[in-house]
N, CA, C, O and CB atoms as a CASP TS submission, in Angstrom:
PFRMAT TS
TARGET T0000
AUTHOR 0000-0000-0000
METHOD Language model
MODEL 1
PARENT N/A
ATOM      1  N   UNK     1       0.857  -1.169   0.000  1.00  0.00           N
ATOM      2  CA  UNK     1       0.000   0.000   0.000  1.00  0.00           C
ATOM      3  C   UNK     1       0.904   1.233   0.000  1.00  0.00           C
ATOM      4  O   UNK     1       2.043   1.190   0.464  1.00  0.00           O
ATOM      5  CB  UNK     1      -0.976  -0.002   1.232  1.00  0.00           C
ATOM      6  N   UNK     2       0.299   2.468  -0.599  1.00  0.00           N
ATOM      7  CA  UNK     2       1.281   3.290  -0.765  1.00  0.00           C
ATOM      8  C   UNK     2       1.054   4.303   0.542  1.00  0.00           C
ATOM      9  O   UNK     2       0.068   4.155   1.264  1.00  0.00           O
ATOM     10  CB  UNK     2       1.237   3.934  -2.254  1.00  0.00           C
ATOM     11  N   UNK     3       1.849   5.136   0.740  1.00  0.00           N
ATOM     12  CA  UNK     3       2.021   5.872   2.048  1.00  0.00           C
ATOM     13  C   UNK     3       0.994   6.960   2.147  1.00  0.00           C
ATOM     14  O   UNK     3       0.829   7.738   3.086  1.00  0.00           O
ATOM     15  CB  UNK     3       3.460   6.493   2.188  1.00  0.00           C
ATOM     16  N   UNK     4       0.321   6.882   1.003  1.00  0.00           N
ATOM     17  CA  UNK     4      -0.349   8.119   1.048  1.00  0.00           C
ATOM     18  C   UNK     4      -1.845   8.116   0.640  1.00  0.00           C
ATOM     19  O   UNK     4      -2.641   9.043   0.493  1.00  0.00           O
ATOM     20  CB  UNK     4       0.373   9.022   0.214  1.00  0.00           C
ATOM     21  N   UNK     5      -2.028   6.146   0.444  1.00  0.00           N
ATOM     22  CA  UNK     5      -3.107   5.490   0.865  1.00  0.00           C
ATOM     23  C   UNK     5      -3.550   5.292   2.277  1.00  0.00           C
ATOM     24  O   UNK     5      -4.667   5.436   2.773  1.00  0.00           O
ATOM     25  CB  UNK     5      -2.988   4.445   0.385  1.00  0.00           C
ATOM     26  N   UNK     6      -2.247   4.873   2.891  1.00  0.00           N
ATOM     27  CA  UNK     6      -2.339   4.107   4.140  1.00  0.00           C
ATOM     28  C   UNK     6      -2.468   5.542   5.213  1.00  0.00           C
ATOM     29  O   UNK     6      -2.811   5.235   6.355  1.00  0.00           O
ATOM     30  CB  UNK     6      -0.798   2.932   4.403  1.00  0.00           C
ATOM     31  N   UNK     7      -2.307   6.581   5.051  1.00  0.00           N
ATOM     32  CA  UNK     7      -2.473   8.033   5.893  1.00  0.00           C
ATOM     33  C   UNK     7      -3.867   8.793   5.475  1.00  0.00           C
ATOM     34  O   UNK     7      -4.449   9.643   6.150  1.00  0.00           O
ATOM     35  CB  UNK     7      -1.086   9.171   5.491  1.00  0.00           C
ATOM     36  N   UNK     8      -4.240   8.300   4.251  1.00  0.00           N
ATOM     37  CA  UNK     8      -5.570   8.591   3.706  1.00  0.00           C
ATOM     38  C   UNK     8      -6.643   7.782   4.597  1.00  0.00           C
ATOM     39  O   UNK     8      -7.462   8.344   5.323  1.00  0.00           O
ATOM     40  CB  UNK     8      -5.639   8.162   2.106  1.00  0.00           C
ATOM     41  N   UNK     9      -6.510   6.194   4.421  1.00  0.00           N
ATOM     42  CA  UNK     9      -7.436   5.778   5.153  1.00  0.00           C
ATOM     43  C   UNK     9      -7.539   5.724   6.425  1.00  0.00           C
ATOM     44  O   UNK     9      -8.686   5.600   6.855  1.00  0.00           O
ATOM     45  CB  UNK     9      -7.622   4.928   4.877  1.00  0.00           C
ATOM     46  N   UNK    10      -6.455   5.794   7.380  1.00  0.00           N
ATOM     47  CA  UNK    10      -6.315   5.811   8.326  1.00  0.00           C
ATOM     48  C   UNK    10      -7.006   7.207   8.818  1.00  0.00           C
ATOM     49  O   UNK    10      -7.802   7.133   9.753  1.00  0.00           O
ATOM     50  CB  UNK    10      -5.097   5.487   8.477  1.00  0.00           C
ATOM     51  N   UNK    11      -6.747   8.416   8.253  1.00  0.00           N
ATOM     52  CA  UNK    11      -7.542   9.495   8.856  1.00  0.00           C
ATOM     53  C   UNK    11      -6.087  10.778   9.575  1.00  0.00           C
ATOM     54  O   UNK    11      -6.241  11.870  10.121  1.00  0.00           O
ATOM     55  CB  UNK    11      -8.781   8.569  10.320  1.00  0.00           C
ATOM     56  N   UNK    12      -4.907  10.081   9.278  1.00  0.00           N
ATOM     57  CA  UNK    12      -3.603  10.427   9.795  1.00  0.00           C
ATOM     58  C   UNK    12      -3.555  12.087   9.325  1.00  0.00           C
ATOM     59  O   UNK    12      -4.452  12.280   8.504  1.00  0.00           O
ATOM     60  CB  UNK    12      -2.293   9.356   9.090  1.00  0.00           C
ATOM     61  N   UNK    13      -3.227  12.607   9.443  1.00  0.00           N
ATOM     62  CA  UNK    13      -2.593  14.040   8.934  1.00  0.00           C
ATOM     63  C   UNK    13      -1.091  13.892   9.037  1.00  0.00           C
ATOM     64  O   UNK    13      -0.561  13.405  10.035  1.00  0.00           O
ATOM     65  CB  UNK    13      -3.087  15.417   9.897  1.00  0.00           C
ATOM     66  N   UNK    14      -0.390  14.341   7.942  1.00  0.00           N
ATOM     67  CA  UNK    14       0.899  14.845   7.602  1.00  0.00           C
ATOM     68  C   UNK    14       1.577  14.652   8.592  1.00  0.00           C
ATOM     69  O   UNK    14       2.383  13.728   8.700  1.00  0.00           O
ATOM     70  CB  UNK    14       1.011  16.113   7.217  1.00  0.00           C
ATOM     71  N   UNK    15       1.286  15.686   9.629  1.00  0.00           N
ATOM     72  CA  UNK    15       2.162  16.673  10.393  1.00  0.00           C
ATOM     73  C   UNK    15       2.350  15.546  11.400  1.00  0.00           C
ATOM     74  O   UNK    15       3.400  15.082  11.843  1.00  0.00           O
ATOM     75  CB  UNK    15       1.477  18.274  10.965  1.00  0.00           C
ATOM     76  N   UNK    16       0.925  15.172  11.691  1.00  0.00           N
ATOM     77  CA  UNK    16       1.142  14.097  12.981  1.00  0.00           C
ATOM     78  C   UNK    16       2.140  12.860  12.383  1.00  0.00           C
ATOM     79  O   UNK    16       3.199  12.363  12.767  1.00  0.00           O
ATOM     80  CB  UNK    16      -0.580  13.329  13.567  1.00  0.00           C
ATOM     81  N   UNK    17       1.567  12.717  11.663  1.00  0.00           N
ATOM     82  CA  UNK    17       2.700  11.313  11.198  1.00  0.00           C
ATOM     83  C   UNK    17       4.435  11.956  10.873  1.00  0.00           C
ATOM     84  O   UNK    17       5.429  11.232  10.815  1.00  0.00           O
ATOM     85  CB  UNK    17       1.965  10.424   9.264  1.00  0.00           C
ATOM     86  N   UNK    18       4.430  12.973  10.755  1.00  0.00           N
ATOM     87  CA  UNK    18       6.127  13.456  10.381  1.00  0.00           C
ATOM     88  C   UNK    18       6.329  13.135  11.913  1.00  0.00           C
ATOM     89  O   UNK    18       7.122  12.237  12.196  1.00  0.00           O
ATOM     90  CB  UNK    18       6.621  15.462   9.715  1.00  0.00           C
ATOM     91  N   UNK    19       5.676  13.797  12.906  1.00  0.00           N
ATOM     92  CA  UNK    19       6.350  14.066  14.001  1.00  0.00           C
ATOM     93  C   UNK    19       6.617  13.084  14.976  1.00  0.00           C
ATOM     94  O   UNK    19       7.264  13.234  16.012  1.00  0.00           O
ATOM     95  CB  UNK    19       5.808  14.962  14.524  1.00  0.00           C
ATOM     96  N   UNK    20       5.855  11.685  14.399  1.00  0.00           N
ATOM     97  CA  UNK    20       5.879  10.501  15.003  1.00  0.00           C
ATOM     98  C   UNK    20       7.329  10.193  14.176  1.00  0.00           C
ATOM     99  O   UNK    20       8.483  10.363  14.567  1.00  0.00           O
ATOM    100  CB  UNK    20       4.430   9.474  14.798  1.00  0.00           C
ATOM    101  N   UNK    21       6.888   9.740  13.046  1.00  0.00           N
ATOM    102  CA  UNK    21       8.540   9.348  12.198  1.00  0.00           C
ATOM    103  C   UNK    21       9.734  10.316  12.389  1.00  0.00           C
ATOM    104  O   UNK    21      10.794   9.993  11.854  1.00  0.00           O
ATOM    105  CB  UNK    21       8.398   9.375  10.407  1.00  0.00           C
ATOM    106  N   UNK    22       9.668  11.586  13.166  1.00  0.00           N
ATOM    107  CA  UNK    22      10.604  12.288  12.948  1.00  0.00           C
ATOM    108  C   UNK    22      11.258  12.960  12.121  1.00  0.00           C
ATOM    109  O   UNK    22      12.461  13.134  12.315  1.00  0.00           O
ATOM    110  CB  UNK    22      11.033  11.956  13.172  1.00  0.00           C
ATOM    111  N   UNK    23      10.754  13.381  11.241  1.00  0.00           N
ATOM    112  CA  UNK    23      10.847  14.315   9.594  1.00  0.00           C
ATOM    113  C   UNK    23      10.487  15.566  10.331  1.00  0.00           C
ATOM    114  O   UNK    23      10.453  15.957  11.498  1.00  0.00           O
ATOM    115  CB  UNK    23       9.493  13.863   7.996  1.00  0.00           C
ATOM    116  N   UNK    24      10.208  16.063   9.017  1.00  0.00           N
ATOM    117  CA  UNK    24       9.221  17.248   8.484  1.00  0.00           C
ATOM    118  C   UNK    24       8.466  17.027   7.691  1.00  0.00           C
ATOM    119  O   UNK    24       8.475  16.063   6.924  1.00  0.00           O
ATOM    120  CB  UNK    24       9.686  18.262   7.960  1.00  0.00           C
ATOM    121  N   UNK    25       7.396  18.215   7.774  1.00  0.00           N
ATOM    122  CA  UNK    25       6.419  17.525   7.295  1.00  0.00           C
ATOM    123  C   UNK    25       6.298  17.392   5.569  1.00  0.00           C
ATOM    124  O   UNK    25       5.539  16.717   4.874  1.00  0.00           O
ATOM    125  CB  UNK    25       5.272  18.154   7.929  1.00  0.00           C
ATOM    126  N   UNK    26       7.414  18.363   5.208  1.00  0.00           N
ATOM    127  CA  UNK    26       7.560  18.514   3.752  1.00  0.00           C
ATOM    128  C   UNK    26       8.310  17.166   3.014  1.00  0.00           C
ATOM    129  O   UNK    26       8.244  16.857   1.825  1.00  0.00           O
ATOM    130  CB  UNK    26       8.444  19.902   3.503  1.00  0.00           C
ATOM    131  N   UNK    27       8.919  16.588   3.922  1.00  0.00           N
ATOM    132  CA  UNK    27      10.022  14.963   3.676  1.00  0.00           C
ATOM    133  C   UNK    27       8.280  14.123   3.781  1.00  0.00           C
ATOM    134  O   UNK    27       8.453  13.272   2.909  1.00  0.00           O
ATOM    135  CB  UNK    27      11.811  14.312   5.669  1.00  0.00           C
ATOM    136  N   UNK    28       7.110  13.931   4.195  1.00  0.00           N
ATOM    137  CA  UNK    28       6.464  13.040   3.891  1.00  0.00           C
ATOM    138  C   UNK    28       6.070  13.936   2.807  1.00  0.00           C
ATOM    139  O   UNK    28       6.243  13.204   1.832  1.00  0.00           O
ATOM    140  CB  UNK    28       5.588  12.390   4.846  1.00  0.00           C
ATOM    141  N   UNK    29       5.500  15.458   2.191  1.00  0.00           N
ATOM    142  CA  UNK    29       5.036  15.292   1.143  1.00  0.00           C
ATOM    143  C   UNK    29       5.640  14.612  -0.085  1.00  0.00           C
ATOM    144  O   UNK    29       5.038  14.147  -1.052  1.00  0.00           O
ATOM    145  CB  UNK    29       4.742  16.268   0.969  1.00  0.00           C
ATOM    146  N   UNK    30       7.119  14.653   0.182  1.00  0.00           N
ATOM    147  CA  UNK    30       8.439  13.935  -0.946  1.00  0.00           C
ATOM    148  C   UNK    30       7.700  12.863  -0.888  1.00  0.00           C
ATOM    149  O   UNK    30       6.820  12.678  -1.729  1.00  0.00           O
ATOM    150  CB  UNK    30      10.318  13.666  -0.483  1.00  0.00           C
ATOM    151  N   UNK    31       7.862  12.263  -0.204  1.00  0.00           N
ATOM    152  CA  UNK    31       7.718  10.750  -0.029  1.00  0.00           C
ATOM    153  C   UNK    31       6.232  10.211  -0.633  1.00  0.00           C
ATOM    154  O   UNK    31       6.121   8.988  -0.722  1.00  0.00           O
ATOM    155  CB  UNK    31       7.851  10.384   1.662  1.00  0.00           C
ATOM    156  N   UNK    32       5.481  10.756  -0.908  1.00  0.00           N
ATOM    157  CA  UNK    32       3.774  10.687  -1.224  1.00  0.00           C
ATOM    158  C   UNK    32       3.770  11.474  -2.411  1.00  0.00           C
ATOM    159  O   UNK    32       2.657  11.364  -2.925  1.00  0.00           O
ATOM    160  CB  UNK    32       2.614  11.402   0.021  1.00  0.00           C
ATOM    161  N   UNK    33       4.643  12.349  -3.195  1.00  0.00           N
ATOM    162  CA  UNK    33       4.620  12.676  -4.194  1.00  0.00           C
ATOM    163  C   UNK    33       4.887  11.740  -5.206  1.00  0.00           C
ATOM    164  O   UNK    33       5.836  10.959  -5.140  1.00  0.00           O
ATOM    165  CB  UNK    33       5.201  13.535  -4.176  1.00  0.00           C
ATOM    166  N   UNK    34       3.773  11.800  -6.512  1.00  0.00           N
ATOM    167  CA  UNK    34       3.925  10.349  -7.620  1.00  0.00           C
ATOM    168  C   UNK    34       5.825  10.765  -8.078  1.00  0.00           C
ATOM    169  O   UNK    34       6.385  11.855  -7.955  1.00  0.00           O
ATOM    170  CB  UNK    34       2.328  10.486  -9.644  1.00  0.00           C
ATOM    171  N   UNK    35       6.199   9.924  -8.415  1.00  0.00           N
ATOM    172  CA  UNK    35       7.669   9.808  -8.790  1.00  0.00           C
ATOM    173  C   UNK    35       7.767  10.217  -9.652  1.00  0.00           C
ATOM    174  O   UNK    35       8.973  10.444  -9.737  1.00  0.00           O
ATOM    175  CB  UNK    35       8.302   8.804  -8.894  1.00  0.00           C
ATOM    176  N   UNK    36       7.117  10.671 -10.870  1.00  0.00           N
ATOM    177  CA  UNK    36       7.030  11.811 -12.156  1.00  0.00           C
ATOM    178  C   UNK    36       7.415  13.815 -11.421  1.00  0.00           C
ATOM    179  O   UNK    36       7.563  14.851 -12.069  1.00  0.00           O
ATOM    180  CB  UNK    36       4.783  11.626 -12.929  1.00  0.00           C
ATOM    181  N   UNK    37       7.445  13.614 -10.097  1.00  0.00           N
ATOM    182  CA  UNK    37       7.348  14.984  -9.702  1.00  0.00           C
ATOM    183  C   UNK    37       8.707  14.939  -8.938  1.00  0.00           C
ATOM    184  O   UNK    37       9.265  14.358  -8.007  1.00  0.00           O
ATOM    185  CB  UNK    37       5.937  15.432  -8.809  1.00  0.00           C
ATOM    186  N   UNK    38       8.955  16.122 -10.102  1.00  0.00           N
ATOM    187  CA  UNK    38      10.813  16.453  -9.096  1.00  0.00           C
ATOM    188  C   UNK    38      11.098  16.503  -7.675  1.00  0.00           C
ATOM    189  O   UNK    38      12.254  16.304  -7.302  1.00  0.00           O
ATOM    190  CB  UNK    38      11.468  17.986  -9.292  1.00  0.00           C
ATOM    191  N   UNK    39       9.703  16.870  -6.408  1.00  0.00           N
ATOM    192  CA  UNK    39      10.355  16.329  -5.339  1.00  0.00           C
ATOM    193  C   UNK    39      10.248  14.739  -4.790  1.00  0.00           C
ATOM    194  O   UNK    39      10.540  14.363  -3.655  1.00  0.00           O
ATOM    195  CB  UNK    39       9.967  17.158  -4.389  1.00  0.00           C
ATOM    196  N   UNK    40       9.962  14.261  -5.426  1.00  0.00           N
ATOM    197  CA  UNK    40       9.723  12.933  -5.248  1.00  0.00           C
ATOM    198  C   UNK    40      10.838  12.272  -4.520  1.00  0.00           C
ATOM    199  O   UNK    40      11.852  12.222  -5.215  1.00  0.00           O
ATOM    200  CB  UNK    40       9.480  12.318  -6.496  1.00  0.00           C
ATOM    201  N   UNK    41      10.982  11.693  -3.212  1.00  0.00           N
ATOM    202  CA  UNK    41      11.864  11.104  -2.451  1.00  0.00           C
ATOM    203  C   UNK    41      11.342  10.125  -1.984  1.00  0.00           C
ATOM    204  O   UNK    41      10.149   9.942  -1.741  1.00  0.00           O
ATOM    205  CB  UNK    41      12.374  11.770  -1.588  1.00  0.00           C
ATOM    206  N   UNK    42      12.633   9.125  -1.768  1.00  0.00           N
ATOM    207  CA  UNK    42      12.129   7.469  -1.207  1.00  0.00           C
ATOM    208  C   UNK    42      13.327   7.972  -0.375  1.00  0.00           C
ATOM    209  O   UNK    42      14.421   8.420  -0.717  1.00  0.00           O
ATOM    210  CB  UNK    42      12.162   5.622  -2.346  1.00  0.00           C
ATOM    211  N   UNK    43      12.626   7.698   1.118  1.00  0.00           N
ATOM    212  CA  UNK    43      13.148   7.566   2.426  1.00  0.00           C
ATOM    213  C   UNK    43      14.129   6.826   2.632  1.00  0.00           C
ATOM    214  O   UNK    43      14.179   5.617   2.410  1.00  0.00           O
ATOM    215  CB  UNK    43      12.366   7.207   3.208  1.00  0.00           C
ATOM    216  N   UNK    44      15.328   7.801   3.255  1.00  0.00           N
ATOM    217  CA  UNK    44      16.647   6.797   3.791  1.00  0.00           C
ATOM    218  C   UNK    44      15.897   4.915   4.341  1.00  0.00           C
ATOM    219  O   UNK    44      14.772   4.509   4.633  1.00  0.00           O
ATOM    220  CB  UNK    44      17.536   7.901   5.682  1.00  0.00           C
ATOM    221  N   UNK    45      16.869   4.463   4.266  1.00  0.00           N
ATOM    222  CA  UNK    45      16.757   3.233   4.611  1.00  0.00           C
ATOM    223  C   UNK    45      16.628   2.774   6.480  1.00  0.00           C
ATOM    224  O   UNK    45      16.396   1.661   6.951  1.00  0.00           O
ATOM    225  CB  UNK    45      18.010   2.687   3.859  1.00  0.00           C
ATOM    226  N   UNK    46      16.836   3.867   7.092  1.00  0.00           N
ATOM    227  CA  UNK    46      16.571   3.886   8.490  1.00  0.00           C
ATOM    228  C   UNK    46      15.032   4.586   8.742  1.00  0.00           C
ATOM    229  O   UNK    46      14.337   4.282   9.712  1.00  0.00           O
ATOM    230  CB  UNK    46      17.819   4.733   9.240  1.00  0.00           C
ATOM    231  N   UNK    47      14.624   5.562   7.714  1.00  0.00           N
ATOM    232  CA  UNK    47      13.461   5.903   8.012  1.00  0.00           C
ATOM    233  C   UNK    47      12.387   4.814   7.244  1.00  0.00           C
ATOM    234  O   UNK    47      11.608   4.268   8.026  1.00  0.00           O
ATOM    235  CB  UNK    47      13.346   7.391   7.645  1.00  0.00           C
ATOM    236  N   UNK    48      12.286   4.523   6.138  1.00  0.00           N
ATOM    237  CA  UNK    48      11.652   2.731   5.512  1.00  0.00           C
ATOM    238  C   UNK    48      11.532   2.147   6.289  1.00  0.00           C
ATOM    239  O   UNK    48      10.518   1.451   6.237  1.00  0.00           O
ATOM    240  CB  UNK    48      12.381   1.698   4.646  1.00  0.00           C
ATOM    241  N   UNK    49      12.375   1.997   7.467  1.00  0.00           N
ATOM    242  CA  UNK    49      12.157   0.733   8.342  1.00  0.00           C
ATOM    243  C   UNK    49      10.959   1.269   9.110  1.00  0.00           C
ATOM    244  O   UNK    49       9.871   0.698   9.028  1.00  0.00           O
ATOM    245  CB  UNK    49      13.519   0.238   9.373  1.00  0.00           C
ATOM    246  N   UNK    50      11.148   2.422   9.902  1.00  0.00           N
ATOM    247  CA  UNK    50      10.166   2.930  10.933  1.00  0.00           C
ATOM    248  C   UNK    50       8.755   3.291  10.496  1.00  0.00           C
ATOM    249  O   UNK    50       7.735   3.446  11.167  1.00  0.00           O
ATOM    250  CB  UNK    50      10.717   4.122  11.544  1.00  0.00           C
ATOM    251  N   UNK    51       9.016   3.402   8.937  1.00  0.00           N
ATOM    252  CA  UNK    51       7.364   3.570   8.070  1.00  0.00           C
ATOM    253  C   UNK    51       7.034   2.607   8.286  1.00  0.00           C
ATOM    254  O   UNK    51       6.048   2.506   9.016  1.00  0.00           O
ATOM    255  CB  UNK    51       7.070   3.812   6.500  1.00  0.00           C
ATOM    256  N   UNK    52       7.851   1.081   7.632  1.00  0.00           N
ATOM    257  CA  UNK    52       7.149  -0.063   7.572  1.00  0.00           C
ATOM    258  C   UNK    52       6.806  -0.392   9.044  1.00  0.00           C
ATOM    259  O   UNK    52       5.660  -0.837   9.116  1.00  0.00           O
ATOM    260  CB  UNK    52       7.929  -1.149   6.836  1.00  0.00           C
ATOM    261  N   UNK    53       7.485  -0.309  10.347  1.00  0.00           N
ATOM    262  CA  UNK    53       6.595  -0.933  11.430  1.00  0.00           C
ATOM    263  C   UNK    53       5.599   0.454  11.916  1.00  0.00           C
ATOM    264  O   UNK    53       4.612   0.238  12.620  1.00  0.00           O
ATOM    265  CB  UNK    53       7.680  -1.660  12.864  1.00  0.00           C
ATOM    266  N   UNK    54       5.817   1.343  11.644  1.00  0.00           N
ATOM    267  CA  UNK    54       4.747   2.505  12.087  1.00  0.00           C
ATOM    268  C   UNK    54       3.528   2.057  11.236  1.00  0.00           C
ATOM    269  O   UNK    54       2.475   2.653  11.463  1.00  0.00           O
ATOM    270  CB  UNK    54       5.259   4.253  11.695  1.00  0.00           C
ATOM    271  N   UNK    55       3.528   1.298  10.492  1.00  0.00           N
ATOM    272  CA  UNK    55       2.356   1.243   9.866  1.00  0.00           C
ATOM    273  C   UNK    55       1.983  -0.544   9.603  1.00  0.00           C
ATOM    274  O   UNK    55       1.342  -0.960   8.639  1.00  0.00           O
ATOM    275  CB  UNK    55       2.533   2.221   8.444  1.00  0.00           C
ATOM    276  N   UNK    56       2.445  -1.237  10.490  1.00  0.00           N
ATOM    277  CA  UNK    56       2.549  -2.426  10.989  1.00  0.00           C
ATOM    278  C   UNK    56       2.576  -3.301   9.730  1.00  0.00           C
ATOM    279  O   UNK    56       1.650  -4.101   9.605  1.00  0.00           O
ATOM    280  CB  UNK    56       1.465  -2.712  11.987  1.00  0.00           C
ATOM    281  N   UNK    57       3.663  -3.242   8.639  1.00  0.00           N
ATOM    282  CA  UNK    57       3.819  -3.620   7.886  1.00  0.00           C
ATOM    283  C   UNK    57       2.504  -3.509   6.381  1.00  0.00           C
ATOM    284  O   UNK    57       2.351  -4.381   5.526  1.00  0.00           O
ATOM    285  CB  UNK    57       4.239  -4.609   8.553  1.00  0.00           C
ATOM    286  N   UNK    58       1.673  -2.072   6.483  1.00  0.00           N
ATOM    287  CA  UNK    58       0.718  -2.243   5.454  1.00  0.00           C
ATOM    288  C   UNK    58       1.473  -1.212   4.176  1.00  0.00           C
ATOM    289  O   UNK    58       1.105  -0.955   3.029  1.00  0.00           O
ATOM    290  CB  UNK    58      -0.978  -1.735   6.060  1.00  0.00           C
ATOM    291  N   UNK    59       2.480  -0.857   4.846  1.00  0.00           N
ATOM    292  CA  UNK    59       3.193   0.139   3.754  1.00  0.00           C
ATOM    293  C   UNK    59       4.739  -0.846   3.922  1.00  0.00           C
ATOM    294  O   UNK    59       5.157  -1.285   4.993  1.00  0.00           O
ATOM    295  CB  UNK    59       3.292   2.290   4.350  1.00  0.00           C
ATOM    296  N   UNK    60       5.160  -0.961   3.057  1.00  0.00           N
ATOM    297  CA  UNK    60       6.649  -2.022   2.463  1.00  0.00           C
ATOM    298  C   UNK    60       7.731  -0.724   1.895  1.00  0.00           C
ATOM    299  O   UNK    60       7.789   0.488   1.687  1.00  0.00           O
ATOM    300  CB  UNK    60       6.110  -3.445   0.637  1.00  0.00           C
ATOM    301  N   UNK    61       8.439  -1.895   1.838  1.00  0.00           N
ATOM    302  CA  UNK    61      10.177  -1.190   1.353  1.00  0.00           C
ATOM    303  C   UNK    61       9.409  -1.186  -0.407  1.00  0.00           C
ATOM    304  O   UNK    61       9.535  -0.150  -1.060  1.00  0.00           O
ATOM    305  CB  UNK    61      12.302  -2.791   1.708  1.00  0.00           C
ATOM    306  N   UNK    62       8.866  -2.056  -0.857  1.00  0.00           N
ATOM    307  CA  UNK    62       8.937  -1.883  -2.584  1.00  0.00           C
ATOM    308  C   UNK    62       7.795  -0.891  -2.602  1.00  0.00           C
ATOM    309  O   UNK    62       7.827  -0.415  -3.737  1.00  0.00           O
ATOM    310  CB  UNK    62       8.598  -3.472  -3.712  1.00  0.00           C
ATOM    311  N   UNK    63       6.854  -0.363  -1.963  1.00  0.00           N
ATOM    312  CA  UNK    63       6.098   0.801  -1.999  1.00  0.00           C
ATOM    313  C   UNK    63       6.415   2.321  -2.362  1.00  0.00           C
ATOM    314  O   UNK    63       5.749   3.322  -2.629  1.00  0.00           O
ATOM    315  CB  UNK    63       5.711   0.806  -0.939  1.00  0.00           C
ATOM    316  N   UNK    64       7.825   1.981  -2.233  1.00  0.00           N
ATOM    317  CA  UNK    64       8.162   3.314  -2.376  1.00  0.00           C
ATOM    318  C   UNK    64       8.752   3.446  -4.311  1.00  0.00           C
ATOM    319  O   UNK    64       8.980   4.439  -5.002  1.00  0.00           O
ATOM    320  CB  UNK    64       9.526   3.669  -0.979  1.00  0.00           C
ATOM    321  N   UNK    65       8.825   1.842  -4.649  1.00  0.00           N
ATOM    322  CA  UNK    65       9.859   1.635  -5.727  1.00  0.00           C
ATOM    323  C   UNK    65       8.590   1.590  -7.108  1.00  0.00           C
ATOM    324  O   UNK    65       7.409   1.260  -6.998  1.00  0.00           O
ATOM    325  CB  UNK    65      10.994  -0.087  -5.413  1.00  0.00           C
ATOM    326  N   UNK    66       9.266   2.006  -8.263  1.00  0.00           N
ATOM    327  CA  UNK    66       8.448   2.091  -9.230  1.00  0.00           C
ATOM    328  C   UNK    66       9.268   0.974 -10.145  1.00  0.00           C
ATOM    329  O   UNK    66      10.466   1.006 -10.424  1.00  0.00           O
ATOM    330  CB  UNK    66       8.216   3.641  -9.776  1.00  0.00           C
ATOM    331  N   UNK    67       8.244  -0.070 -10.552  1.00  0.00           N
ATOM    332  CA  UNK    67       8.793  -1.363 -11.425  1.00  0.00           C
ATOM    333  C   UNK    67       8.036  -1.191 -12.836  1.00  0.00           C
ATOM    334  O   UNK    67       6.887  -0.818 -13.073  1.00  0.00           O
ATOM    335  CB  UNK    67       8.364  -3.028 -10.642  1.00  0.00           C
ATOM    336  N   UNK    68       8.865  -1.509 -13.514  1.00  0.00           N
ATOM    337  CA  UNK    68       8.630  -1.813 -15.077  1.00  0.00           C
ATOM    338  C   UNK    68       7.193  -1.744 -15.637  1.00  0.00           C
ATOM    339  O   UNK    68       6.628  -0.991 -16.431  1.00  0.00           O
ATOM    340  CB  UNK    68       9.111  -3.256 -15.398  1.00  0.00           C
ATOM    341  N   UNK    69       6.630  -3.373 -14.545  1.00  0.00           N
ATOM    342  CA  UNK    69       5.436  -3.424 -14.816  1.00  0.00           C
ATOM    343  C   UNK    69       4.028  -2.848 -14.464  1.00  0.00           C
ATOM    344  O   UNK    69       2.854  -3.128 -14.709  1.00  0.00           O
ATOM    345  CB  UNK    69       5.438  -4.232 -14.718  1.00  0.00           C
ATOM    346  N   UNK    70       5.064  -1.444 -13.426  1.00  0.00           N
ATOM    347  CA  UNK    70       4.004  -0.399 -13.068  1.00  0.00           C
ATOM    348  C   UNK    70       3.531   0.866 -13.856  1.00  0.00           C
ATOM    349  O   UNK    70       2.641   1.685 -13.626  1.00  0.00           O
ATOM    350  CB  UNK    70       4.401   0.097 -11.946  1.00  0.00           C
ATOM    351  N   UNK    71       4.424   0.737 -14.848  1.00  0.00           N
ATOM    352  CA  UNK    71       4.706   1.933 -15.853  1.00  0.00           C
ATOM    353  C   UNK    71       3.270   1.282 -17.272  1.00  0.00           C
ATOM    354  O   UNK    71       3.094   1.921 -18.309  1.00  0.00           O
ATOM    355  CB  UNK    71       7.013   1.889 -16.550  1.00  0.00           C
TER
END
């Protein structure tokens, strides 16, 4: 699920979830921006981890990744 499904349904706001993960709140809009958009960022590999259990595994490490057969 993508990060910006899983904060959608949940009812989460931005800010609260940066400040749980420890960002800002502009590093989750990166992160939830489609990957066609120049700020588009996939989270260090120490923050991936804390998405994936902050969100008890419904958001993944390949969530962030765009594959072949997604294009």
């Amino acid at each position: 699920m993508k990060l910006v499904d899983y904060l959608r349904n949940n009812k989460i706001n931005t800010l609260d979830f940066a400040n749980e993960l420890g960002v800002s709140r502009q590093s989750i809009y990166n992160y939830i921006a489609d990957p066609s958009q120049p700020n588009h960022a996939i989270p260090r590999p120490h923050i991936l981890t804390k998405i994936v259990n902050m969100t008890q595994g419904e958001v993944t490490f390949k969530d962030f990744y765009v594959y072949e057969e997604d294009i």
